[in-house]
N, C-alpha and C positions, 0 to 999 in steps of 0.2 A: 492256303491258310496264311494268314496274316505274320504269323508267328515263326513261320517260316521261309518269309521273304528277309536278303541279307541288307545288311545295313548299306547305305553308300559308298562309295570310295572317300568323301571328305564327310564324313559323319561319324559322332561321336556313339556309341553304343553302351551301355552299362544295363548288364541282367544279373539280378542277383536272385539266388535259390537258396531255397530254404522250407524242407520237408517237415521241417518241428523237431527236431535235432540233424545239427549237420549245416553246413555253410558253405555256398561259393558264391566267386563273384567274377562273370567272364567279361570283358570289358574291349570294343573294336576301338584301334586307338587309329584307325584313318587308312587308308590304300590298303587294306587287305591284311594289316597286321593287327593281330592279337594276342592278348595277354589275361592270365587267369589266375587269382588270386585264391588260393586255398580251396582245398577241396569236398566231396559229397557223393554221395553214391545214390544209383536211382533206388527208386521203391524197390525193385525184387533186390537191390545186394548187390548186383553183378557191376553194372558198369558207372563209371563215372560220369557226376549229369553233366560237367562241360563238355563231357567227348559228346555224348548225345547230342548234347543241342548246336555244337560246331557240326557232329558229321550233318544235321538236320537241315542247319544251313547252307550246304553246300561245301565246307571252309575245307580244305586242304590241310589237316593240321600237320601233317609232319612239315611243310612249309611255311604256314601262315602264323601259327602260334610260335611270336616271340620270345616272351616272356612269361615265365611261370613263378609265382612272389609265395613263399610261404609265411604268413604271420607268426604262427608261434605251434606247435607241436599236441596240441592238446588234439582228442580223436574226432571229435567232432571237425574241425577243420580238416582233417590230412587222408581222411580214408578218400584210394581210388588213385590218392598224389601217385603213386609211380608207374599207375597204368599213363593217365595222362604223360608223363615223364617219357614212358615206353613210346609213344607214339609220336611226340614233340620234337623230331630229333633236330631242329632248327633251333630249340629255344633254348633262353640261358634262363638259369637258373637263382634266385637269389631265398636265403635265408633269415633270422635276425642271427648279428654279431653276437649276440648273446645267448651260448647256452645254458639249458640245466645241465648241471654234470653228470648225468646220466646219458644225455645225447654226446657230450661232449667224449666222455666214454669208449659209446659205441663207434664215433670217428675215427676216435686213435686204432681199436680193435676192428678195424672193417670188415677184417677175416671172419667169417660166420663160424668156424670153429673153434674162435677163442669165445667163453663164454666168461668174460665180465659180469656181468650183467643179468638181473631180468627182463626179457623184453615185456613191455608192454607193445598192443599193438600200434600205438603214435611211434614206439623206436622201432619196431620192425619193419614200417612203414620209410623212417628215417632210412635205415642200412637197406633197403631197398633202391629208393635212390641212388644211396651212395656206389650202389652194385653198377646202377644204368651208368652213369657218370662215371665210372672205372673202365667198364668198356666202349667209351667214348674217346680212348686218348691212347694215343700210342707210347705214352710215356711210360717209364721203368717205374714212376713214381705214384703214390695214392692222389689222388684229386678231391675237391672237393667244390662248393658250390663256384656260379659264375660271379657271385655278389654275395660278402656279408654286409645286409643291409644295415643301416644305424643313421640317426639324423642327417639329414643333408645330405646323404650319399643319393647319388643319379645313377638311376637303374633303364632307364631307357631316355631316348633322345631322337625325336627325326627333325631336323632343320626345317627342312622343303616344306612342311606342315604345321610345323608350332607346336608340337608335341612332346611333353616331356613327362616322366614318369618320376618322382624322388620320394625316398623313406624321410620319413619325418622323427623316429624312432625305432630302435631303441636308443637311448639317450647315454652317451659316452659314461656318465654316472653311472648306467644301471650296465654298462657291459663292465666295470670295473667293479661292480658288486660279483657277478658272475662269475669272473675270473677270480677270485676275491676267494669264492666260495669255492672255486673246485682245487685253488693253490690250499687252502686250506685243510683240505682231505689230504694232503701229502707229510706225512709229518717226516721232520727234521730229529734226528738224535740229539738227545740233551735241550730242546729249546722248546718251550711252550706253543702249542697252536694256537694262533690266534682268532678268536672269533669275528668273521665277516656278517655281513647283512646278508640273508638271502632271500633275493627278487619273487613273490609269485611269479609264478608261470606268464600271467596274463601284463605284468609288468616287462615281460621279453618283446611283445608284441611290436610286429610293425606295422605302421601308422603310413599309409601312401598316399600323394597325390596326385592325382593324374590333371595335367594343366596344358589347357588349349587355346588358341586367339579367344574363345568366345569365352569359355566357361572353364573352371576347376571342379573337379572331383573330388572328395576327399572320403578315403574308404579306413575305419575308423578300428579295425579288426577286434581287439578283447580288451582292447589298453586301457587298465585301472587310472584311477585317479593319482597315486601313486603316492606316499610317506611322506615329498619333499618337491622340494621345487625344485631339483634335477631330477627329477624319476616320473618314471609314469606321465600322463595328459599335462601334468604343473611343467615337467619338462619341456614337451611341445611348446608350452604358452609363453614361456621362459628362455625358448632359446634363441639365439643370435641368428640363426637360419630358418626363423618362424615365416613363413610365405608372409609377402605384401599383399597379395591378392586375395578376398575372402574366394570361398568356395560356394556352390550353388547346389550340387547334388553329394549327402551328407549319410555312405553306410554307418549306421549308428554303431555306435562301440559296443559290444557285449549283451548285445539283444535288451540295448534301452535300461541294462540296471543301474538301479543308483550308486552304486561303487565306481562306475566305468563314464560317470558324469561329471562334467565341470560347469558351472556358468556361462565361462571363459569359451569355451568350447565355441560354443553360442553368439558370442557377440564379439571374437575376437580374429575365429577363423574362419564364420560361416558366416552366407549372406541373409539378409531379411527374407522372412517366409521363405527358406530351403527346403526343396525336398529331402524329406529324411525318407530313409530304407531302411529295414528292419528284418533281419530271421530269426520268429521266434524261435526260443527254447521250453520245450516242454515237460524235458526231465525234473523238472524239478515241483515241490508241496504247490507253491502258488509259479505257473507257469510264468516268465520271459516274453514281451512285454506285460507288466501287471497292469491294472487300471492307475494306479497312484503313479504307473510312469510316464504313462500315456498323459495325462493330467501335467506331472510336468513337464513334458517335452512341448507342448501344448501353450506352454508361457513363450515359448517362442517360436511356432511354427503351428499352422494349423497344417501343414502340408506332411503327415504323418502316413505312408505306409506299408504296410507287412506282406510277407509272403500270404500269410494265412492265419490263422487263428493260433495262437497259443495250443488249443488243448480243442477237444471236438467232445460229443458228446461219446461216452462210451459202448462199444458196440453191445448189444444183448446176447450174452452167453446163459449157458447154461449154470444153475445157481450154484452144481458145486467143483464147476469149474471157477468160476468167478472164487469162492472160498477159498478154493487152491491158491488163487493169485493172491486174494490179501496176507493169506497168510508166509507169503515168499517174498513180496515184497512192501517197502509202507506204503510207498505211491505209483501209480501209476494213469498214463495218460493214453488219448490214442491219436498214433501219428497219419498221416495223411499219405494215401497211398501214390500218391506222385506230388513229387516236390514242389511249391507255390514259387510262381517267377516272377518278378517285377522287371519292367524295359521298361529305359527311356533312351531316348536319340534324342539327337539336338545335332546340327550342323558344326565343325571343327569353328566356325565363325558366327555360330548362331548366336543368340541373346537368349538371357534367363529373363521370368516364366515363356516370353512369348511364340519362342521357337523349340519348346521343350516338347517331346510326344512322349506321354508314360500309358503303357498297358500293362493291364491286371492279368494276367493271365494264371491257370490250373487254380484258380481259389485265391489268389491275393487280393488284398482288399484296400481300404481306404480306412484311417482308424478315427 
């Protein structure tokens, strides 16, 4: 099966999944090494789709997987991160520089018997990690990630090939809101607390690109638009370590919504007619990518496409089972029972469009 042959030794590889909630992005960055950006669990629950589709490959992950990049903590991204973590035992680890203070929390408390906290499962997913990563090290001391990522920080690096990996964000403003916000929870006798800015969530996000003789990557994770021109995408476009080179292949930021949008984006970091990638979201009233965004993304790239459909038609239940459901929840969708994957390859020195090979595969489509 097609899909199951591995990529070359000097070829670029980017597959991105996306079941209709839930996101990864496994990425061959040349001779046998890989790197996997945020995580996703298959259709039954159990395991995570990068290990599937690595062990599918043939890939040796406790070897071959370098690099594992978390963008930001929210569950749809991270369910399944510390199996992969479990079996990675070669790979380094990189976070964003900026937590919520909730995660940030959980670090200082790594001990599972002190209870700070309520976990949500994105922290208990966190201190999971942080568990694998402790018994990694023979040190007397707690550990934590191999990389807190943040603009211009270089998260991988091979010479011999021309391959580099660097966060583009989060943006020194927005880790100084964050710290900001959790010095803030600390109060001081006799002296007023002062009030910080606190960052959405999706305002932590890192922003990666992965940059080869031929072509750049740019993998766009949930990063809002953001308040200011140091925060958020304005950041990106604003900063002194903005790449000179546009980029050719474009995971779209937050499943295409117009918050997670800039122009700039478009004409500043991306090349003419980019492939964009897409994992819809279909939790939500009107499902991720909508048509009104499809439409604008559309003003600059006709080369749009998704895992799969937003939202499918609903399966036929029984009517007062169906009752049951509306009345527990307001909306609901139906998800796809294995996760929609987009591949493209393109040579470490190949040219954009004409040495690009992208396949549709489990239901991704074309938008």
């Amino acid at each position: 099966m097609p899909e199951t042959r591995p990529p070359h030794p000097h070829e670029l590889e980017v597959s991105l999944f996306g079941p209709g909630v839930g996101e990864c992005v496994v990425i061959h960055l040349g001779n046998g090494e890989w790197m996997v950006v945020d995580s996703c669990r298959s259709s039954d629950g159990k395991a995570a789709v990068a290990l599937e589709y690595l062990e599918r490959l043939g890939v040796d992950v406790a070897r071959q997987l370098r690099l594992i990049v978390v963008t930001h903590w929210h569950d749809d991204h991270i369910r399944g991160l510390a199996q992969i973590m479990q079996k990675a035992k070669s790979a380094q680890f990189a976070c964003s520089a900026a937590l919520l203070s909730k995660e940030f929390l959980t670090l200082v408390a790594a001990d599972r018997e002190i209870k700070l906290i309520e976990h949500s499962s994105g922290i208990s997913e966190f201190a999971d990690v942080l568990d694998i990563l402790e018994k990694r090290t023979t040190s007397r001391y707690p550990v934590g990630p191999d990389y807190w990522a943040h603009e211009g920080s270089l998260l991988y690096r091979r010479p011999d090939h021309g391959v580099t990996v660097t966060a583009l964000s989060p943006s020194h403003q927005t880790i100084t809101d964050s710290k900001g916000a959790i010095a803030s929870m600390i109060p001081t006798q006799g002296e007023p607390i002062r009030r910080f800015y606190r960052p959405d969530p999706n305002e932590l996000s890192v922003v990666v690109m992965v940059s080869t003789p031929g072509i750049n990557l740019l993998l766009g994770a949930d990063l809002e638009r953001g308040s200011h021109r140091t925060r958020g995408w304005q950041a990106v476009i604003n900063s002194t370590v903005k790449p000179e080179r546009l980029s050719h292949i474009y995971k779209v930021a937050h499943h295409g919504s117009p918050g997670a949008d800039l122009e700039e984006i478009w004409t500043e970091l991306l090349a003419d007619q980019v492939y964009a990638m897409i994992s819809p979201y279909a939790r939500m009233r009107v499902p991720l990518p909508s048509p009104d965004d499809v439409k604008r993304m559309k003003q600059y790239t006709e080369n749009i496409f998704c895992t799969g459909p937003a939202t499918k038609s609903p399966p036929r239940r029984d009517p007062s089972v169906e009752r049951t459901i509306k009345e527990m929840v307001k909306t609901h969708r139906a998800i796809r029972k294995r996760s929609g994957h987009l591949r493209a390859r393109v040579p470490l020195h190949g040219r954009f469009p004409s040495d690009v090979t992208l396949d549709l595969i489990d239901g991704a489509v074309k938008l």
